[in-house]
C-alpha positions in Angstrom: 4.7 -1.7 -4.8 6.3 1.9 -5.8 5.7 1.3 -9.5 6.8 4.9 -10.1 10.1 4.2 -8.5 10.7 0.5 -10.3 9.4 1.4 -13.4 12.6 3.8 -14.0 15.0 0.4 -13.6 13.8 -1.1 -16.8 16.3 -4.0 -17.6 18.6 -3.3 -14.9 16.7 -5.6 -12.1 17.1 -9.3 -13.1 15.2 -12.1 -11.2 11.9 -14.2 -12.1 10.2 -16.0 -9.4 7.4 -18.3 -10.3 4.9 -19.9 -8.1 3.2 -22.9 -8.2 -0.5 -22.9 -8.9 -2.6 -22.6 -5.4 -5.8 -23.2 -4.8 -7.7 -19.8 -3.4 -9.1 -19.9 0.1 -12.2 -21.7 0.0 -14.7 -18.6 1.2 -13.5 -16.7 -1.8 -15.6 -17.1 -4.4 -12.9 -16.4 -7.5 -15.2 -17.9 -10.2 -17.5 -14.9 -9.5 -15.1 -12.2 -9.2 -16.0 -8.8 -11.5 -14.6 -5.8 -12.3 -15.5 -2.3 -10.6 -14.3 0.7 -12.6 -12.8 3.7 -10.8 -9.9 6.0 -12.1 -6.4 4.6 -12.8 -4.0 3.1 -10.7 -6.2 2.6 -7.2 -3.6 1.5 -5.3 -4.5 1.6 -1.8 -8.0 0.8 -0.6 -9.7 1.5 2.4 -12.9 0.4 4.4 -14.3 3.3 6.2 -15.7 2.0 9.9 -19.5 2.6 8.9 -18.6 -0.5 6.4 -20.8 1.0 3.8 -17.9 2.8 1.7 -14.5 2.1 0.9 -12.1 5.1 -0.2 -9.8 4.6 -3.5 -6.6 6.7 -3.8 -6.4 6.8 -7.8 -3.4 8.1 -9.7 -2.2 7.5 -13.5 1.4 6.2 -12.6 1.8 6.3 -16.2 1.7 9.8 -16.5 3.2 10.6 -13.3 2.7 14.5 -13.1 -0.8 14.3 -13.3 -3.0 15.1 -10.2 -5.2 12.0 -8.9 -8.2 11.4 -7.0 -9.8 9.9 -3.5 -13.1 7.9 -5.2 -15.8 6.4 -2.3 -17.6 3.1 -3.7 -20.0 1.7 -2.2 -20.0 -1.7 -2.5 -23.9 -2.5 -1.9 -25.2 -0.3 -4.3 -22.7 -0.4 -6.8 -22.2 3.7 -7.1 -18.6 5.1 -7.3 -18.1 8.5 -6.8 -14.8 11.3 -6.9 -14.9 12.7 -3.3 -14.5 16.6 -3.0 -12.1 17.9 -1.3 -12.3 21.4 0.6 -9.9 23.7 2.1 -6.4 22.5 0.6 -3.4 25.0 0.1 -2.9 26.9 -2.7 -1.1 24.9 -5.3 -1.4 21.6 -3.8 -1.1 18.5 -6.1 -2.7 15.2 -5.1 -0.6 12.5 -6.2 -1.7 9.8 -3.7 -0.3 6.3 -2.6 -0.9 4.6 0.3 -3.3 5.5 3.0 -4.7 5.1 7.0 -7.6 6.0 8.6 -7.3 7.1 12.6 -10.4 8.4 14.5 -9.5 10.8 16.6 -11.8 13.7 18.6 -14.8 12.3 17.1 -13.0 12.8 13.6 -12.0 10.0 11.1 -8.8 11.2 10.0 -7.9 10.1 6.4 -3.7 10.0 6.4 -2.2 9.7 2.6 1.3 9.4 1.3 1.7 12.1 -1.6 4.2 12.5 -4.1 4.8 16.5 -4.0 6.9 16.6 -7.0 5.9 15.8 -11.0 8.3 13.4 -10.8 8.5 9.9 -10.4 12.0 10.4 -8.3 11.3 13.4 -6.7 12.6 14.3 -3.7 9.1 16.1 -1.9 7.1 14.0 -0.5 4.1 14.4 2.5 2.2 13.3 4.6 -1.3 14.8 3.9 -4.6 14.6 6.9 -7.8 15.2 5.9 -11.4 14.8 8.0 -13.6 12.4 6.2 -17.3 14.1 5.7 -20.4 12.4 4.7 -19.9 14.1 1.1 -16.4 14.7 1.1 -12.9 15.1 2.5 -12.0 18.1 4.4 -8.0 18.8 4.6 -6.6 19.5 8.0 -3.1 19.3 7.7 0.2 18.3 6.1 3.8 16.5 7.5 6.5 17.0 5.5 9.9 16.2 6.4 13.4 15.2 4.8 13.1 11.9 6.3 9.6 11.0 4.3 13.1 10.6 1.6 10.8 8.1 -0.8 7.4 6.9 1.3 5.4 3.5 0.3 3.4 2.6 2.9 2.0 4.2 6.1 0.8 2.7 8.8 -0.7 4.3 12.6 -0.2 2.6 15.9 -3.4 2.8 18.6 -1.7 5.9 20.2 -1.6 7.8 17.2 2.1 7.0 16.3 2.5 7.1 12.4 5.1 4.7 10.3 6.4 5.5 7.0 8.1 2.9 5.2 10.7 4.3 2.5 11.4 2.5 -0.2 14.8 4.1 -0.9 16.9 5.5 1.5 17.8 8.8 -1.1 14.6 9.4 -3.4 16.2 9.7 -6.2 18.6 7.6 -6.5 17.9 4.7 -9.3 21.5 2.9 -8.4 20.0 2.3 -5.0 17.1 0.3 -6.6 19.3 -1.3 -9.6 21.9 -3.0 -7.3 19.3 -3.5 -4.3 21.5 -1.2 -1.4 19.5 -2.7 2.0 19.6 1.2 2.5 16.1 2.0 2.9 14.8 3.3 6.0 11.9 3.5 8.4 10.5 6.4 10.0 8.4 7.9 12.8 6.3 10.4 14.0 4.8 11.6 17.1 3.1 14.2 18.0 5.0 17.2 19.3 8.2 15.1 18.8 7.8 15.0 14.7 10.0 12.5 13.0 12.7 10.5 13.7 14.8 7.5 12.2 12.8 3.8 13.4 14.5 1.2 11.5 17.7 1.6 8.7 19.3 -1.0 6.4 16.0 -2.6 5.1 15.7 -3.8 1.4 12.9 -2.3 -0.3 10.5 -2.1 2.6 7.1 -1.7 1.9 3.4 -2.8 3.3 3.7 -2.0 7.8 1.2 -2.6 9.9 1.8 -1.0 13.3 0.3 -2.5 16.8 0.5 -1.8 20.2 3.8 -3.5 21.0 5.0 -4.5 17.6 5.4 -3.2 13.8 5.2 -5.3 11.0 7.3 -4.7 7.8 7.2 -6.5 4.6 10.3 -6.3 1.8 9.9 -6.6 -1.6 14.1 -7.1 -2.1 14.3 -8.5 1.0 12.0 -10.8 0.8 10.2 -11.3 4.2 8.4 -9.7 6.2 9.8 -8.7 9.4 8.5 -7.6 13.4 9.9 -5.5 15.4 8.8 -4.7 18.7 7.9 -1.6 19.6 8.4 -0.4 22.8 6.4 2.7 25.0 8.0 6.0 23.1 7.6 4.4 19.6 11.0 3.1 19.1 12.0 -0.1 17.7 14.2 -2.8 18.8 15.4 -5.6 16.7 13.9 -7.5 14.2 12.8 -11.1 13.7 12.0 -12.5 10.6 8.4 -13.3 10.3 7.9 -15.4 7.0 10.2 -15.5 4.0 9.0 -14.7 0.5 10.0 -13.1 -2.6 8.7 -10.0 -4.0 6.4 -9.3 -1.1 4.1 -5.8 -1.8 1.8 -4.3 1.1 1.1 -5.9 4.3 -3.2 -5.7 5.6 -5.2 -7.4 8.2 -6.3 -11.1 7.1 -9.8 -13.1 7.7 -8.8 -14.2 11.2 -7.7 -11.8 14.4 -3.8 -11.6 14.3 -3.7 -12.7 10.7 -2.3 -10.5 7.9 -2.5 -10.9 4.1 0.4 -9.9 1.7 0.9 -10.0 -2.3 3.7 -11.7 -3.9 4.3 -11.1 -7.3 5.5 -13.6 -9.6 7.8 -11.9 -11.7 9.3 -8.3 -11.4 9.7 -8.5 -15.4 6.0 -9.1 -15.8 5.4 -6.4 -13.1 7.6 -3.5 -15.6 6.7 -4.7 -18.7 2.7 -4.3 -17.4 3.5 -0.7 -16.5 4.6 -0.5 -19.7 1.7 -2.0 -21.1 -1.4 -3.2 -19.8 -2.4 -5.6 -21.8 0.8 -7.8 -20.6 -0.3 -9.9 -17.5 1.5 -9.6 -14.2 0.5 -12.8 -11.8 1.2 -12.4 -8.3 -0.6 -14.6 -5.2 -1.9 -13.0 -1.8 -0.5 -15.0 1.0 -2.4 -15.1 4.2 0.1 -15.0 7.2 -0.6 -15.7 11.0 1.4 -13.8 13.8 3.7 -17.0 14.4 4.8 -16.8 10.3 2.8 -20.0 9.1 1.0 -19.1 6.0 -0.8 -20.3 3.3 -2.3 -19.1 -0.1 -5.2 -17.3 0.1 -6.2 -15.8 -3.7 -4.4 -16.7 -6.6 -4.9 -14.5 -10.0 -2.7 -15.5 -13.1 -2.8 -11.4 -14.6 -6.2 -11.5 -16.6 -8.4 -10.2 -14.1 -6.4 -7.7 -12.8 -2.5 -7.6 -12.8 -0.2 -6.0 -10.4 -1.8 -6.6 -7.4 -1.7 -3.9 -4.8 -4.3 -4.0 -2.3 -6.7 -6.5 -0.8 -9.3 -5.1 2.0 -12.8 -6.6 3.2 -15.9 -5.0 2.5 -18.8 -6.9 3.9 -19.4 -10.5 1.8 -17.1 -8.7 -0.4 -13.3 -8.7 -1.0 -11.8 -6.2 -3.1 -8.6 -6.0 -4.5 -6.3 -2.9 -6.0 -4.1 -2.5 -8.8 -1.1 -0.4 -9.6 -2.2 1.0 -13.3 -5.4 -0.1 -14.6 -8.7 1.6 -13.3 -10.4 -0.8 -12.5 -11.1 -2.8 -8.9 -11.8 -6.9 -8.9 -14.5 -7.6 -6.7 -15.3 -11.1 -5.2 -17.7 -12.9 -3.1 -16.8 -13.2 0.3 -18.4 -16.1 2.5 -16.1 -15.8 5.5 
C-alpha cells in the first residue's frame, strides 16, 4: 500500500474490516517462520531468475526525504548485502517502491518506481532502469512523465509494455484520498510511443500484474481486483471484476500457474496507527486467487511477526514476505 500517501489522512478515513481466523495453506510452514533483517520499509521484493538472490527495495517511509537502498539476500546462505549502484545522474535520490525485472538483450533490467521529491505528496515521480550485475546494479535509464501523477505498483507485459498503477489521480491531493474520488488512473508505456492514459476512474488501484492478453489490477478502496483485457497495441478494454475484497494491497504470482496472491489488511486504523508506531500490530491475510476469481486463504499473520504486509514472493523452499516500515523480512518454510 502507498503508506506515504495514507499516512497523511490520519483520522479522516473511517472503516475497520475484520477477518475471521484462517487457517494458512498447508505447505506453509508458519510455526517456523523467522525474521531476516534488511533496512526499513522493504516493500517490494523480488526473485532474481538465477533463484539464488532476491532484491529488497528499502526505504524509511517514516522519514520520507531520506534516500533508500536496493539490498540482495540470499536466502541459502543467509548473507544480506546493500547493492552498489554505478553510473546514476548527478543529484539523483533513490526513494524506491515497487519493482519489475524484464530481460532483455541478454540484460536483466531492474524497473523501480521512485519518489523524486522529499515529499510524501510530491508531484515527481520516475520510472528508474538499471542492469542487474553480479555485484551490483548498473543504471541505464529513467521515464518520467506527468502521467506517472502518484505511482504504486508497476508491472511489464511479455512485449516489454510497462503498467503503472497511480494511486491518486493528482499527487497531491489528500481530499482525493479522504473522500475516496474513484479518480485514480492507469498508465502505459511503450517504447517509442512513451505514455499514455490505460484505464481512469479506479479507486485506489494498486498491485497489476500484466500478461499477454490481459492486466490484472487490485484496489485497495475499491475493493477487488479487476481484469482487463489487453489487446495488441497495449490498450485496455473493459473491465470485469475478478474477486471482491476489502483493502486489497499488491497483486504477485501464487503457488499454482494462473494463480495470484494478494494482501488484505484488516484494518486501515491498525495500518496508520503502525506507521505511526511500530510496536502497534496491523493484521492483514494473503489471499491466494485463481484466474476464474475463486480464492481461498493462504497465510494468515495477526501483526506480531510482521505488520503491514506488503509483499509475498517465492524463493526456493522459502516464502518471504515484505513490510511497509519495519526492517525486517519474515521468512517461512516452503514445502510446495
Amino acid at each position: 500500500m502507498h503508506a506515504l500517501c495514507l499516512s497523511l489522512l490520519g483520522g479522516l478515513l473511517a472503516g475497520f474490516f475484520v477477518l475471521p481466523a484462517q487457517a494458512a495453506d498447508p505447505r506453509l510452514e508458519s510455526a517456523s517462520c523467522r525474521r531476516v533483517d534488511t533496512g526499513p520499509g522493504p516493500h517490494s521484493l523480488l526473485v532474481l531468475p538465477d533463484g539464488r538472490r532476491v532484491l529488497v527495495s528499502s526505504h524509511e517511509r517514516r522519514r520520507f526525504a531520506g534516500a533508500g537502498e536496493i539490498y540482495a539476500y540470499e536466502p541459502a546462505t543467509g548473507r544480506m548485502q546493500v547493492l552498489p549502484r554505478r553510473g546514476e545522474p548527478a543529484g539523483l535520490v533513490l526513494r524506491p517502491h515497487h519493482m519489475a525485472l524484464r530481460r532483455h538483450d541478454g540484460e536483466d533490467l531492474l524497473h523501480l518506481i521512485n519518489h523524486d521529491d522529499d515529499n510524501a505528496n510530491g508531484r515527481r515521480h520516475s520510472i528508474l532502469i538499471y542492469a542487474v550485475e553480479a555485484d551490483g546494479l548498473r543504471f541505464r535509464r529513467q521515464l518520467a512523465d506527468p502521467l506517472l501523477s502518484s505511482p504504486n505498483h508497476l508491472a511489464i507485459a511479455p512485449d516489454g509494455d510497462i503498467y503503472v498503477s497511480n494511486d491518486r489521480r493528482d499527487g497531491s491531493s489528500v481530499l482525493e484520498l479522504a473522500l475516496r474520488l474513484s479518480r485514480a488512473t492507469l498508465v502505459h508505456y511503450r517504447e517509442g510511443r512513451g505514455w499514455q492514459l490505460a484505464a481512469e476512474g479506479l479507486s485506489f488501484p494498486n498491485g497489476v500484474q500484466a500478461e499477454a492478453g490481459r492486466v490484472l489490477v487490485s484496489q485497495t478502496f475499491g475493493g477487488n481486483v479487476l481484469a482487463f483485457a489487453r489487446a495488441a497495441d497495449g490498450s485496455l478494454g473493459p473491465a470485469r471484476e475478478l474477486w471482491r475484497q476489502p483493502l486489497l494491497d499488491g497483486l504477485k504470482p501464487g503457488p499454482e500457474p494462473g494463480s495470484y496472491l494478494t494482501i488484505a489488511h484488516d484494518s486501515l486504523t491498525d495500518f496508520l496507527r503502525h506507521k505511526g508506531k511500530g510496536s502497534h500490530r496491523s493484521p492483514a491475510t494473503v489471499w491466494q486467487v485463481d484466474g476464474a476469481g475463486a480464492a481461498r486463504p493462504f497465510f494468515r499473520e495477526d501483526g506480531r511477526r510482521i505488520s503491514g504486509l506488503s509483499a509475498v514472493v517465492f524463493a526456493g523452499d522459502r516464502v518471504l514476505f515484505g513490510q511497509s516500515f519495519e526492517p525486517w523480512l519474515l521468512q517461512c518454510p516452503w514445502r510446495g
